[in-house]
N, C-alpha and C positions, 0 to 999 in steps of 0.2 A: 673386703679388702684383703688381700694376701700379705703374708708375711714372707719378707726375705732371708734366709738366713746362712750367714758367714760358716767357714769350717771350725767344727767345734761347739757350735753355739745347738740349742733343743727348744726344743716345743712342743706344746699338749696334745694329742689328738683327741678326736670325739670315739668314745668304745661301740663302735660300727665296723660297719663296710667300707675301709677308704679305695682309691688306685693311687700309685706310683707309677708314674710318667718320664720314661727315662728318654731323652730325644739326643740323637747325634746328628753328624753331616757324615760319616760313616759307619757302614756295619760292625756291630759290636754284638757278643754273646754276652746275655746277661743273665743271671740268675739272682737266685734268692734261696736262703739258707735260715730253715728255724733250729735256734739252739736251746740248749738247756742252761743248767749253771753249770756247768762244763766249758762253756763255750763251745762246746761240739754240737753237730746233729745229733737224734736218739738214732737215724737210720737212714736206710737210702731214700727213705718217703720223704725226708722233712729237705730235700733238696727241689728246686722247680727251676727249669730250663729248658732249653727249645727240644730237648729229646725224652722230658719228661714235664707236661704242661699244667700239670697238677699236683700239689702234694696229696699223700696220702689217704688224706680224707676230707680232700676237696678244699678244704679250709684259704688254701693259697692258690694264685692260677696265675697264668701269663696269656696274655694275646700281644698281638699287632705283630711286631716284626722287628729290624736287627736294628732301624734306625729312628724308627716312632713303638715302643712299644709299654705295653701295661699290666702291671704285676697287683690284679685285685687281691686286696688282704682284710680276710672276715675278723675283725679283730675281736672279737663279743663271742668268737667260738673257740677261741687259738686252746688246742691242750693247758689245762694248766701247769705242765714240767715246760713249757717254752716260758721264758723271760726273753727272748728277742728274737726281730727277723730282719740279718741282715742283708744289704744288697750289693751287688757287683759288679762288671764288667770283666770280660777280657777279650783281648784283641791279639792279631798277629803283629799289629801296628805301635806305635807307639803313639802315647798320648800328645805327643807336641805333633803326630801325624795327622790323628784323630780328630784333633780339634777343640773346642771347649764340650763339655754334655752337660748338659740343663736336664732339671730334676722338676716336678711336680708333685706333691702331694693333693689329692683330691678327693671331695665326698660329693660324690654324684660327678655336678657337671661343675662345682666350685669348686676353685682353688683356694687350699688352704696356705701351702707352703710352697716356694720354690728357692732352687736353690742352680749353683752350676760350677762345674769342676772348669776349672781355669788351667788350659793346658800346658800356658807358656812354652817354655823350656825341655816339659819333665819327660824321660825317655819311661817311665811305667810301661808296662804291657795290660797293666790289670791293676783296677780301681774299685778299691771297697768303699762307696758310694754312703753308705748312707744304715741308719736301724732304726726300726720299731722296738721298743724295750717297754717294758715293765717297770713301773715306780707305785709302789703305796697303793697298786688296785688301781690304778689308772694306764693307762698307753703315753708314752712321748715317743719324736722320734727325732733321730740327733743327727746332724750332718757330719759326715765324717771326713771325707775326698782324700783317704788315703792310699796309697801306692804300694803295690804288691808286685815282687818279684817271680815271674813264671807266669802262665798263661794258667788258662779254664782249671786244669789238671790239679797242679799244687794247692791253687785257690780256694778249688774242691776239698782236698785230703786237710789244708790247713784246716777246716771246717767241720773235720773229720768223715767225711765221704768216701768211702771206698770203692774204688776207680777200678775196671775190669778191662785189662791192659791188653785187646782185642782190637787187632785189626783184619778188614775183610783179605781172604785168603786167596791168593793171586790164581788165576785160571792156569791150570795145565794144559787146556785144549788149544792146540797150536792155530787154531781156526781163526782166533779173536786179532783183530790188529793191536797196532800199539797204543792206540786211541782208547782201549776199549779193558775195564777192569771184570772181573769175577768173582762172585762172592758167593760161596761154598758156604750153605746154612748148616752142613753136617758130614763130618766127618767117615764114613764109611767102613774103610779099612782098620780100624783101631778102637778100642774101647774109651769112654768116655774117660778124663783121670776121677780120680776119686779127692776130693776135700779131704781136708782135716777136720777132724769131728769139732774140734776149738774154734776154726777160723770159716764161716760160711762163705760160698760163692758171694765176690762184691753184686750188684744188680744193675752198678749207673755205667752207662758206656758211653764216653763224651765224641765218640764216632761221628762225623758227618762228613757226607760227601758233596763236592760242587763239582757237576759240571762243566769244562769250559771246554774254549777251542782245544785246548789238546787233550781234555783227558773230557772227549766229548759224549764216552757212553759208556754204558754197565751192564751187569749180567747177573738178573737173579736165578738162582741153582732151581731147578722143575722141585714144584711142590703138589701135593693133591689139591691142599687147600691152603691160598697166601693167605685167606683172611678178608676183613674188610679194610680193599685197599683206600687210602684218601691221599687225594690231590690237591694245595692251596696255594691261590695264587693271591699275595698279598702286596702293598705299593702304598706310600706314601701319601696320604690323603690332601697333605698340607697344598696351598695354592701357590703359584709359581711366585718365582721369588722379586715379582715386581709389586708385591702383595704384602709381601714381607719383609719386616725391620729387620737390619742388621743384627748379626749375630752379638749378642754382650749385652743387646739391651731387656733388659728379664720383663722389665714394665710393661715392655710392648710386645716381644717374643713371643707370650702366653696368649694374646688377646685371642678369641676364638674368630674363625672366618669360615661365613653361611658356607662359600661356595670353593667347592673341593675337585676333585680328576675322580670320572665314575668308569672302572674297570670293568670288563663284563671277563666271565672266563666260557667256553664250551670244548664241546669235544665233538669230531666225528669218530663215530665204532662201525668197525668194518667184522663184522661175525663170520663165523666159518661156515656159516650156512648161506653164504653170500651176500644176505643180506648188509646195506648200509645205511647209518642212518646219522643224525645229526645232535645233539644237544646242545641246549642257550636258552638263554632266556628269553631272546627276541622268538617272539611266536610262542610263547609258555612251553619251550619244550625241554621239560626236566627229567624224562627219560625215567627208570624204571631198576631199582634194585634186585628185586627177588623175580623178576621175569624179564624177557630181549629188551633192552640191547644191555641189563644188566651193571649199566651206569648212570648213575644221579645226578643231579645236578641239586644241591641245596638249596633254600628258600634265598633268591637273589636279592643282593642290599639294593634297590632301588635311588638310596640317596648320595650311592658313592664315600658314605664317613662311617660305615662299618669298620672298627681296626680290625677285626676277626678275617679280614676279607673273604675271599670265593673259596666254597668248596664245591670237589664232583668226587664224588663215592665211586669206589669200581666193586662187583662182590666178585673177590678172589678166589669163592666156592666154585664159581663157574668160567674162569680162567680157560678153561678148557674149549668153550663156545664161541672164545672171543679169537678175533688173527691181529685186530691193531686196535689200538686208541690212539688218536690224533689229539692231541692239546691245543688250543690257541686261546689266544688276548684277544682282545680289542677295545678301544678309547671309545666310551660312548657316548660319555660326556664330556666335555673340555677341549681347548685346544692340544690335539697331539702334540706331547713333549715325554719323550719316553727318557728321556735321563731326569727331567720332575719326577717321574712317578714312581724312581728307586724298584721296580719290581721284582716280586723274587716269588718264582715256583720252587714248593717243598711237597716231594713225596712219599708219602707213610704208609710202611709195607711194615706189618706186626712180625718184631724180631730182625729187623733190621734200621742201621742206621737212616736217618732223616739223609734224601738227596735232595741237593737243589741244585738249581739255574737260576742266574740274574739275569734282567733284561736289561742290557746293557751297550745291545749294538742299535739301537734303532736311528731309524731315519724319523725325523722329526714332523716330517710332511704325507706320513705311513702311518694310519693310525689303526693296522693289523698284525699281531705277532701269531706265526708260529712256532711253538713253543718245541714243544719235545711229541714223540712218540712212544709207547708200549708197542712191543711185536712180541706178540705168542712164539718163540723160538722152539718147534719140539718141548715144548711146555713151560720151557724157562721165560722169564720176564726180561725182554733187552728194552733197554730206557735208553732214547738215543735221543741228544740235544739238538734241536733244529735252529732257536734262533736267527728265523729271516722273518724280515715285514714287507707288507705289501699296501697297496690301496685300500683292500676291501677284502672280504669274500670268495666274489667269483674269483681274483686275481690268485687269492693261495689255495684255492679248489685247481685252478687251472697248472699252476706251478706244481700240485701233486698228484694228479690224475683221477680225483675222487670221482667227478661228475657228475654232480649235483647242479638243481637249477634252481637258480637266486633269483628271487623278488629284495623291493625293499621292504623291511617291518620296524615297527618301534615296540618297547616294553607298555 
């Protein structure tokens, strides 16, 4: 049986492995912060968020996403200079926009605690949620739901997080439209500055870009080697809301439901050697890292309630081989409801900020997104937002000229 508890009030935890379950009705940045008896971080490690998903030495981590997600914390390994890990939010929105957010604490698949910030009124932008603390050699963790002035940024530095006040650097080349941003990984004509030997370079960069209709595409600057690029496409597991108790009710909110929206993600890659080929899961085709067509596709969640959702690896070593990667969705299980299933592709290019797209425009009787593309530009990375749905398959094959010939298959 769970315990509920009000702002202010604590309770024990078991010295393990618990998750924290932070669920909204809209997108929210959240993090988590291990402090000292300082109240500060000791460094830029002891912060975890969606552009850095791990602390330092694994100890902390984050999966799911902006509106279902989960902050596993090793509590049986935490340094012993930490005495607490607090937690947060922040939004563009305000919290009477936002909604109410409902909290879980969990060990394994049991709920220990839950708890939920009550929006009413309150115009916050950013809410300090919640702490894991230190008493006597044991763990508790206290509810807090208090309201903090300023977004991700401040919330950070109030934490003591040093913030690297970098934003990407606008394209000079008059080629690009107005749609379309440029990000300059390095500076050419000028010498790097030099620090102060007192004050190191900060390392956390709260950068993220989103795609949308108008600011629909970007430009990574020609590298030899980007790295290993990853693509995720993640969504909402929870089941439509004719399934689900109204908001406020915590007793029943949390109940767990067998049957969830199963996403699949693939790619077509079109190589410079003409070759094209396909990747999905339907037909076990997961494609190939260190040899053609040089993109993965990861071990597919089969049961649709992964919060980690889909990955596809690209190797940014051989960038050069490649002339497009094509992205899409597709509903493979569930009745198509693409506003259900919240989705949101984020792409991780090492040394640059996290970009995304939400899937946001779909037709509900379309249970096929194309997503975005990569085009090899003269060696630069252009990431260009597609967002259209279709029937199937053949229909978004036919709508891009890939020409490909479709059978039916199942996983």
């Amino acid at each position: 049986m769970s315990q509920t508890l009000i702002a202010g009030a604590n309770a024990a935890l078991p010295t393990d492995t618990i998750s924290i379950r932070i669920l909204s009705d809209q997108p929210i940045d959240c993090a988590a912060y291990r402090l000292a008896s300082t109240a500060k971080v000791r460094g830029d490690g002891d912060m975890v968020f969606y552009g850095q998903k791990s602390s330092d030495d694994g100890s902390v981590s984050f999966r799911g996403h902006e509106t279902d997600g989960f902050f596993d914390i090793q509590l049986a390994t935490q340094p012993a200079q930490i005495e607490k890990i607090a937690l947060a939010f922040s939004s563009d929105k305000t919290l009477a926009q936002i909604g109410n957010v409902d909290i879980q604490v969990l060990q394994g698949s049991t709920i220990l605690l839950t708890c939920q910030v009550e929006a009413g009124n309150r115009s916050e932008k950013a809410v300090i949620l919640g702490e894991c603390y230190r008493r006597q050699g044991s763990w508790k963790f206290r509810f807090i739901s208090q309201g903090f002035d300023g977004g991700l940024k401040p919330l950070s530095e109030h934490f003591g997080v040093e913030i690297a006040d970098e934003a990407p650097v606008p394209s000079q080349n008059n080629s690009f439209n107005n749609n379309q941003t440029n990000i300059n990984t390095a500076r050419q004509n000028s010498p790097p500055p030099i620090p102060a030997a007192s004050s190191p370079s900060p390392s956390v960069n709260l950068s993220k870009i989103t795609l949308t209709k108008n600011q629909s595409s970007i430009n990574l600057q020609k590298k030899d080697d980007f790295g290993k690029i990853s693509i995720n496409l993640n969504w909402n597991q929870r089941p439509d809301n004719s399934e689900m108790p109204k908001k406020g009710r915590l007793s029943d909110l949390f109940k767990q439901h067998s049957k969830g929206i199963d996403l699949d993600v693939g790619a077509m890659i079109h190589l410079k050697s003409g070759e094209k080929t396909l990747i999905q899961a339907l037909g076990k085709r997961f494609g190939s890292l260190n040899t053609a067509p040089y993109v993965l596709l990861r071990e597919d969640d089969r049961t649709g309630q992964s919060t980690n959702g889909e990955w596809l690896d690209i190797n940014g070593a051989q960038w050069a081989q490649i002339e497009e990667v094509f992205i899409f969705a597709f509903i493979y299980d569930g009745v198509p409801n693409w506003a259900q299933t919240d989705g949101v592709v984020t792409l991780h290019v090492p040394g640059q900020p996290p970009i995304e797209t939400r899937l946001t425009e779909g037709a509900n009787a379309k249970p096929m997104c194309a997503i975005a593309r990569l085009v090899n530009k003269q060696g630069s990375i252009n990431v260009e937002r597609i967002n259209q749905y279709f029937g199937g398959h053949k229909d978004m094959d036919q709508a891009f000229g890939w020409g490909f010939s479709w059978q039916k298959a199942r996983k």
